[in-house]
N, C-alpha and C positions, 0 to 999 in steps of 0.2 A: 504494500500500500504506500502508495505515496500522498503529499500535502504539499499545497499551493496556496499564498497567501492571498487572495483577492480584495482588488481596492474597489472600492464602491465613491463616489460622489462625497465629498470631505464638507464638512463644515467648520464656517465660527461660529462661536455660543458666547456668551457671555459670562468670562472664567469664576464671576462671584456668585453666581447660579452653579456653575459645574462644582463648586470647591465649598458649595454649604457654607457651615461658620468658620471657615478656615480663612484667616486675612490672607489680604491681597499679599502685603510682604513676604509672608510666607510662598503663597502659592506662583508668584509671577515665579520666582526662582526656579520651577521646573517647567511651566509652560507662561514665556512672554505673552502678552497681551498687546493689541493691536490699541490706534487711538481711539476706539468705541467700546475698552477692555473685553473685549472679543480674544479664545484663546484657537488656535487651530486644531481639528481633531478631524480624524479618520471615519469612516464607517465600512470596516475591513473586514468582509464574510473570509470563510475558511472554506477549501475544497481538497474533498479526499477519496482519492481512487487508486482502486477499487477497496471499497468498505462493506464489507458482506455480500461481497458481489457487486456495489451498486458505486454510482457514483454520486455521491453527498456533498450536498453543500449547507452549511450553516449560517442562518441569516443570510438578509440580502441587502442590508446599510439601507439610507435611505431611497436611492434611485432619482428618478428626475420626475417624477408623475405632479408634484407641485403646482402649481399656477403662479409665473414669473411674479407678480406682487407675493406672493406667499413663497415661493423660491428664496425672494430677496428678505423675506421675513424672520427667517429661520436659517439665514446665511449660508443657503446649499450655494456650492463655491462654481460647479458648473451647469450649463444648458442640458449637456445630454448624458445619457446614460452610462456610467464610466462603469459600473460591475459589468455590463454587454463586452463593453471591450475589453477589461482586464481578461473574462474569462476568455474571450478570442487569441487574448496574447499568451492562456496556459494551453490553448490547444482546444479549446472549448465552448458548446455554445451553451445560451438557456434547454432550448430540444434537450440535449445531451447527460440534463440534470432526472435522474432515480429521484433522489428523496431530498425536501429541504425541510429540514431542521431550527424553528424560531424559537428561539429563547424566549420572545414572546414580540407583542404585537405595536409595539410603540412606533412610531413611523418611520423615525431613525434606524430601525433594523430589521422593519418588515415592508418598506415603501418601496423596495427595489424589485417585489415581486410584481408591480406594475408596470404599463409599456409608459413610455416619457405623454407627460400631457400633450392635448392637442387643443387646439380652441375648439370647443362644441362637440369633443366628441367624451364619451363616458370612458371612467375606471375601467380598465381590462387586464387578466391576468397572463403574465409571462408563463413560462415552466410549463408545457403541455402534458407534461409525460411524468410530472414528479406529483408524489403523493408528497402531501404537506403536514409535517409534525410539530403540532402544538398541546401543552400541558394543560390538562384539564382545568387546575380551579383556573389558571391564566383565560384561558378562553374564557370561562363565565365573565373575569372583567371586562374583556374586550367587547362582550355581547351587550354588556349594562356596568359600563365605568361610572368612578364616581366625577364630581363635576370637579374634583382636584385636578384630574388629569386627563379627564375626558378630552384634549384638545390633545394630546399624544395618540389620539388614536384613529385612524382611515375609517370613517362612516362602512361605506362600501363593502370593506375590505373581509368581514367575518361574511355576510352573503356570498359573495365571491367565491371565497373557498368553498363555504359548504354545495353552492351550485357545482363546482366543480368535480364533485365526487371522487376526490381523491385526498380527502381530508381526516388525519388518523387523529385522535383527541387520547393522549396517555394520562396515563392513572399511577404511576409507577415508575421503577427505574427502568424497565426497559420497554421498547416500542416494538410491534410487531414487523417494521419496512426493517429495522435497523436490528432487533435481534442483542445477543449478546456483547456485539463488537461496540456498542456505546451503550452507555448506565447516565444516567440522568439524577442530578441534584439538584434540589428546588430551593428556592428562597421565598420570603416576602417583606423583605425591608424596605426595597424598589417600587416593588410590584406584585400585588399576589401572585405566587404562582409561578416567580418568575423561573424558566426549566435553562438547568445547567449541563450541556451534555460534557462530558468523558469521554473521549475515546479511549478507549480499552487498550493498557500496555502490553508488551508479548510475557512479560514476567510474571511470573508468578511465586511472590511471598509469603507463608504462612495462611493460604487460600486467598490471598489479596493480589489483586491486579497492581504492579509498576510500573511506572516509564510512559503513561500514557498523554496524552493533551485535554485539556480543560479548555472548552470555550467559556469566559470569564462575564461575557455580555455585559449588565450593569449592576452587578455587584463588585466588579472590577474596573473600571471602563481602561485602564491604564495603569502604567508603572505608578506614576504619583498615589493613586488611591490603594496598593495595598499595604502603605502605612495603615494599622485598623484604623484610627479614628479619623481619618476623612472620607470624609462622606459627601454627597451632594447638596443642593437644595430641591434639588429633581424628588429622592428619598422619600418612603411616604413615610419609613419611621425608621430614623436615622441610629436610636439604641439598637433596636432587634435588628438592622444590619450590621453593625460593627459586631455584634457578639455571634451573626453569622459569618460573616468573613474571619473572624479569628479562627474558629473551629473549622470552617474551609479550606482556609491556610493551612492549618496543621497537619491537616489530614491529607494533603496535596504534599506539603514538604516528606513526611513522613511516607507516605508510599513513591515520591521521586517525579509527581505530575506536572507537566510543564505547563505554565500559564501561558491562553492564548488572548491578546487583545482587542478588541475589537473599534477602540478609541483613540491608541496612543498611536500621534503621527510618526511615529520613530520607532516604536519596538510593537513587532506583531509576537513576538516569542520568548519567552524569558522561565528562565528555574528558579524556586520557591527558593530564601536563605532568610535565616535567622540569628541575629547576631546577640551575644550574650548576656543584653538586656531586655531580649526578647523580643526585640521588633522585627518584622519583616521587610525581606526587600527583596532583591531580585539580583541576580547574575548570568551568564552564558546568554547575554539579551539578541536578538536575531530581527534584524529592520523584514526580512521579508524571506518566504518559501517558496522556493522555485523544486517541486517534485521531491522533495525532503522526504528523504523516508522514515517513520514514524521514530524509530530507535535510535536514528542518528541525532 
């Protein structure tokens, strides 16, 4: 099996929303800010083939389906569809996608399953041939969000899928498209529900999976947040995330799983460290995967 880093359509945000209560002095120091304190960030799916046979891809960043005022809203950095191309630059098209895997359904990581907008014409879905895995309580938000976040989320976009009939809704660590080879961890500090996949390492310790990859989505979004206490202002309860990511963390460092990013414009790939006062951080950090295979 191999793994490819895919870039999706990058955004600026606004780094005092992304960094919670954490000041600016603090935070500018790992991601500068622009003169609107705008910081820049990624929205970088992951692809991996063959993965139980199939070809997987995880999340799809935002995409281009936006409407230019609401593009410029939400500071998507380009017009067109940049996952379309990245995947053409690993050899690959949307067609070509088995199964996509969303951590869940925030627009930022599930907007790129639509084609780019057009003037006057409706939501339509990319990916003809992929069945779509999403985690059960996540889906019930996305069906009936609350009005905190209700503006993270594609009206559309839950019709859609389930028109599509290729819509899997998991209850559990594993999914029936995906099988043994990804185990799935849940959160909801973010987001109810939010579904953390695993790729499954080739080792095996003490009946425990090592060596495998974490998609990290938004309980991680990047190297700066796996100090535990930062947090976002995104967050819908920023305790009960930090005392998940800590236990996350440990359990990742402890079986040797490699964080994947989905956020940070500079590392898609980094190993879990902990230094003797106990904090977390990251080393062996990897900007991008070109056909990487899982153990290297």
């Amino acid at each position: 099996m191999k793994l490819w880093s895919i870039l999706g359509n990058s955004q600026k945000l606004d780094g005092g929303a992304m960094f919670g209560n954490a000041p600016r002095a603090m935070w500018q120091q790992w991601m500068p800010a622009d003169a609107l304190n705008r910081i820049d960030l990624s929205c970088r799916a992951l692809l991996a083939s063959p993965l139980n046979g199939k070809t997987v891809l995880f999340e799809t960043g935002i995409g281009s389906f936006f409407a230019p005022k609401l593009r410029e809203r939400y500071g998507v950095q380009e017009d067109r569809h940049v996952l379309l191309d990245s995947l053409h630059e690993a050899g690959f098209s949307h067609e070509d996608i088995d199964v996509v895997v969303l951590s869940h359904l925030h627009f930022d990581h599930a907007g790129g399953l639509l084609a780019p907008w057009k003037e006057g014409e409706p939501p339509r879905l990319l990916f003809p041939n992929a069945t779509f895995v999403v985690g059960r309580e996540h889906w019930a938000r996305a069906r009936d969000p609350h009005s905190r976040d209700r503006a993270s989320f594609i009206p559309e976009l839950p019709g859609l899928l389930e028109a599509s009939g290729r819509l899997e809704i998991v209850d559990g660590e594993h999914s029936q498209a995906l099988g043994d080879a990804v185990r799935f961890h849940y959160s909801d500090g973010h987001t109810p529900g939010l579904m953390l996949a695993e790729i499954v390492g080739p080792e095996q310790v003490g009946g425990d999976a090592h060596g495998g990859v974490v998609f990290c989505a938004d309980l991680i979004p990047g190297r700066p947040w796996v100090h535990v206490p930062i947090t976002m202002g995104y967050d819908r309860n920023a305790e009960l995330l930090i005392d998940e990511k800590r236990a996350f963390l440990q359990d990742k460092l402890a079986r040797n799983v490699h964080l994947y990013f989905t956020h940070d414009p500079g590392c898609a790939l980094a190993q879990v460290t902990q230094d003797d006062k106990g904090r977390f951080g990251t080393a062996h950090e990897v900007a991008e995967l070109k056909a990487r295979a899982l153990a290297a």
